[in-house]
C-alpha positions in Angstrom: 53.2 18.0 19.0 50.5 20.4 19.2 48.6 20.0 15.7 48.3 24.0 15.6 51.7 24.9 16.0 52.9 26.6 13.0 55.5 24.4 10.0 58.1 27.1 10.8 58.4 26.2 14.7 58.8 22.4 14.5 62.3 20.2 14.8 62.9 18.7 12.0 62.0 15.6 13.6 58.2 16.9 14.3 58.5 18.0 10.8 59.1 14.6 9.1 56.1 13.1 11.5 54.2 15.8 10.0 54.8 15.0 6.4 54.3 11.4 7.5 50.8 11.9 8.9 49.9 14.3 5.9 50.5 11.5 3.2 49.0 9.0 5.3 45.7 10.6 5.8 45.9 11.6 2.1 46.6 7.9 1.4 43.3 6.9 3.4 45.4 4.5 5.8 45.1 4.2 9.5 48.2 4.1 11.4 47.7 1.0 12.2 47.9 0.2 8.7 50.9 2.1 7.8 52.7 0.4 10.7 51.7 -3.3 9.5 52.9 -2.3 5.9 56.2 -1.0 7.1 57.0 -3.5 10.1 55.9 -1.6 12.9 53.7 -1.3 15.7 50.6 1.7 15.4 52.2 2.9 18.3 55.1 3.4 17.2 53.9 5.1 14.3 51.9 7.4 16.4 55.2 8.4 18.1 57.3 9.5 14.9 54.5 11.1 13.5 53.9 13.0 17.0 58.0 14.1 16.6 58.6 12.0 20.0 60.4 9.4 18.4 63.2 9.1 15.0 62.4 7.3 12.3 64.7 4.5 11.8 66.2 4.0 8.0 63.7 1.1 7.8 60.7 2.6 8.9 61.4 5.5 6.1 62.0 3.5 3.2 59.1 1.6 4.5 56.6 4.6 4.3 58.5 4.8 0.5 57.1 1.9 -0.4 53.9 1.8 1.2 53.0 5.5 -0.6 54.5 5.0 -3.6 56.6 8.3 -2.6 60.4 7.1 -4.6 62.9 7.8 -2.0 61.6 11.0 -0.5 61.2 9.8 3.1 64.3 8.1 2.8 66.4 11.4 1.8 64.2 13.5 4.2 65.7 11.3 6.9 69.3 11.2 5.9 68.9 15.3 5.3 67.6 15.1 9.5 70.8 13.4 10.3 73.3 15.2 8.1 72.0 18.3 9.8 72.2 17.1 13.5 76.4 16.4 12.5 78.8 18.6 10.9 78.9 19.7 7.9 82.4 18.0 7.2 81.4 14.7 8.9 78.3 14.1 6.3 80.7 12.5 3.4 82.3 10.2 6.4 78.8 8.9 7.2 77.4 8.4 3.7 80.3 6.5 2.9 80.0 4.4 6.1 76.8 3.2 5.4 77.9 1.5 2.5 81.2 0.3 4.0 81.6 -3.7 4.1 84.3 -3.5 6.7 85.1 -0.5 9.4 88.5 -0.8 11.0 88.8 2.0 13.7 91.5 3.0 16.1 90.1 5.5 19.1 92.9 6.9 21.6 90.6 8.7 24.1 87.2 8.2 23.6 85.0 4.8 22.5 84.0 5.8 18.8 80.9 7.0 17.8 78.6 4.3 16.3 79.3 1.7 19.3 78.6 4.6 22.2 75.4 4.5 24.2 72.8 7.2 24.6 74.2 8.0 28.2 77.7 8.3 26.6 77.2 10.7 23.5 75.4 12.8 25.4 77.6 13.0 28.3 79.3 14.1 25.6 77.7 16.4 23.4 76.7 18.2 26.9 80.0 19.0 27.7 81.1 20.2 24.3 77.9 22.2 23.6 77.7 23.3 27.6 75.5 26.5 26.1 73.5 24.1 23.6 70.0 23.7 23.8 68.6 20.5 25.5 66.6 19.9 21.8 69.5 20.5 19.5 72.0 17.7 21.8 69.1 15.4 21.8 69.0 15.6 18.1 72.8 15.0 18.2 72.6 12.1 20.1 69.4 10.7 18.1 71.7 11.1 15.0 74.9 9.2 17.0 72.7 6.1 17.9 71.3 6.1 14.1 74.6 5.3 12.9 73.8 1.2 14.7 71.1 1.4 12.1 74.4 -0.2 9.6 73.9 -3.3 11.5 70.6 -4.5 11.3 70.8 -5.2 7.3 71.5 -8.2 5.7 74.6 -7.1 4.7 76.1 -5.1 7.6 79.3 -4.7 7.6 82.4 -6.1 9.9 82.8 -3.4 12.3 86.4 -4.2 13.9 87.8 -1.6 16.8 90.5 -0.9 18.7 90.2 1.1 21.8 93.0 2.5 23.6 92.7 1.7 27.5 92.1 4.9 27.7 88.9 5.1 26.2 87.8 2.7 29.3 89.5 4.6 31.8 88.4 8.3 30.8 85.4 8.9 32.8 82.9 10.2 30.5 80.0 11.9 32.0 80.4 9.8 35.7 81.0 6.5 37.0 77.7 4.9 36.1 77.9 6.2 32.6 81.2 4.8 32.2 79.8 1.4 33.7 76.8 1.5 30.9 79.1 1.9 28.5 81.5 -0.8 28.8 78.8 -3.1 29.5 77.7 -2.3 26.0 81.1 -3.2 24.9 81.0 -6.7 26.4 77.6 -7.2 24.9 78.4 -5.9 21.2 81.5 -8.0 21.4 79.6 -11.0 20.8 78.2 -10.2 17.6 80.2 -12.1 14.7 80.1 -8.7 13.0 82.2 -6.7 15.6 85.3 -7.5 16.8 86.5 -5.8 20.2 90.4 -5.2 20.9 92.1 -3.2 23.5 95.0 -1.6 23.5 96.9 -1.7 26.5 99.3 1.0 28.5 101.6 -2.0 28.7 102.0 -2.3 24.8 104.0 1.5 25.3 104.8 3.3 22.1 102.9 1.9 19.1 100.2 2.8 21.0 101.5 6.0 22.0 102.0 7.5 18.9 99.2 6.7 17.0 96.1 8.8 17.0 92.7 7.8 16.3 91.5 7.2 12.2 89.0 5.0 10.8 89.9 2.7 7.1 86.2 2.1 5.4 86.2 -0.7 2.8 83.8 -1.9 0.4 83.3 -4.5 -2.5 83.9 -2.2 -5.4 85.1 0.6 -4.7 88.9 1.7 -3.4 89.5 1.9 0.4 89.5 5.5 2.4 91.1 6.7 5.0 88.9 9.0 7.7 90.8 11.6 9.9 89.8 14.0 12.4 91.6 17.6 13.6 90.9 20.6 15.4 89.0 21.8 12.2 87.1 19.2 11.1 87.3 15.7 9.6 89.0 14.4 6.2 89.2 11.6 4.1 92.0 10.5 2.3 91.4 8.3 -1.1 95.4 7.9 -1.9 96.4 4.3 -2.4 99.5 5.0 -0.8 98.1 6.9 2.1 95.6 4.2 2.5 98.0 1.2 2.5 100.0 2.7 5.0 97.0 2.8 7.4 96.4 -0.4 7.2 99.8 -1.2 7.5 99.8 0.7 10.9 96.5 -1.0 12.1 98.2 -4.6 11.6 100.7 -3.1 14.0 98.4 -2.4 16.4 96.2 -5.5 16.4 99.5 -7.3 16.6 100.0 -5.0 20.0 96.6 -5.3 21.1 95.2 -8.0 24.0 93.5 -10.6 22.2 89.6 -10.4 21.9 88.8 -12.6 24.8 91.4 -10.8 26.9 90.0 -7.7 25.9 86.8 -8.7 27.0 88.0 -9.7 30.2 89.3 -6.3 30.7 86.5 -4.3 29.8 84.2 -6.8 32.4 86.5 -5.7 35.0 86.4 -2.2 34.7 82.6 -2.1 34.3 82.5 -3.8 37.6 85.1 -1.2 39.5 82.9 1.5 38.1 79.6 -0.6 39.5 81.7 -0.9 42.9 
């Protein structure tokens, strides 16, 4: 980032590593010393504050405490992300963050938070085919944010069924795919996701679900999350909600087994290698 390029012309990442280096130097602290205070390396704090990297979630509540600043780098963050997704997806990924378990089913494509960079914007490039190269990289910055959930303390149980189809449909090309379900295999042995897939050979309750996501948390009332051709929604009813879950019993019930989905994935990673 050129230091004489006018406010108005920066991304908003370049912006927030703007504001960054501004309170910093007004602070009197080296980056070195900012990155030591929040957990990081001085490079790395040369490469937000130059707009060439994104903040993590921890880095910005880091700079919070280190300048005494009350939440304002945290917010400027989440404002960066709720601006590289829809409108309509922001109260889906608020409420995710603070979700202690995540039960998803995906029909086509592997969901969101478990895709790699190669993946989303495979993508995001064939959706926005007239998009700018800066505004899909922001997309796909803000789609690999969303692992952020899984480095607290707390994170939640992330558990996922994937149609076979979401291994099968070739996203971007074959060695994209490959990435991708080598990801799988390696996420699946973390004790806070749990992997299933969904076979062509378990026929109709497969077949006739499409994909939703059921958020939980510790003291608040389950939702449900639902996507059309318009946009997302979530659905708070009791009734609604129970029924979902009643549906996603049927289709772990349906589902290969973890270590049999894992087997699966492992294969297909290596046909796509082949």
């Amino acid at each position: 980032m050129d230091e004489t390029t006018p406010a108005e012309q920066l991304n908003p990442l370049q912006r927030f590593g703007l504001d960054v280096r501004t309170v910093r130097l007004g602070r009197k602290l080296t980056q070195k010393q900012l990155g030591k205070a929040a957990g990081y390396s001085e490079a790395y704090v040369s490469r937000v504050e130059s707009g060439q990297w994104t903040a993590s979630e921890k880095f910005a509540k880091g700079c919070d405490l280190v300048f005494g600043t009350n939440g304002l780098f945290a917010g400027l963050l989440r404002r960066i992300d709720e601006g590289d997704h829809p409108s309509w997806f922001a109260p889906y990924l608020d409420l995710e963050r603070k979700a202690t378990r995540i039960l998803d089913y995906s029909s086509n494509l592997v969901m969101g938070i478990l895709q790699t960079k190669e993946y989303a914007q495979a993508i995001f490039e064939a959706y926005f085919s007239q998009g700018d190269a800066e505004v899909i990289e922001g997309k796909v910055a803000a789609r690999l944010r969303r692992r952020e959930v899984f480095e607290r303390e707390n994170s939640p149980l992330l558990w996922a069924i994937l149609n076979e189809a979401c291994l099968r449909t070739i996203v971007g090309d074959a060695e994209v795919m490959a990435g991708q379900l080598e990801y799988l295999a390696s996420v699946a042995a973390s004790p806070h996701i749990k992997l299933q897939i969904m076979p062509y050979s378990a026929g109709a309750p497969a077949a006739h679900s499409k994909p939703y996501t059921v958020l939980q948390f510790i003291d608040a009332p389950a939702v449900l999350y639902t996507e059309s051709r318009v946009g997302g929604r979530m659905h708070d009813s009791a009734r609604t909600v129970t029924a979902a879950l009643d549906d996603y019993d049927l289709l772990r019930a349906h589902a290969l087994s973890p270590d049999r989905s894992l087997t699966l994935i492992r294969t297909l990673s290596k046909e796509y290698r082949a």
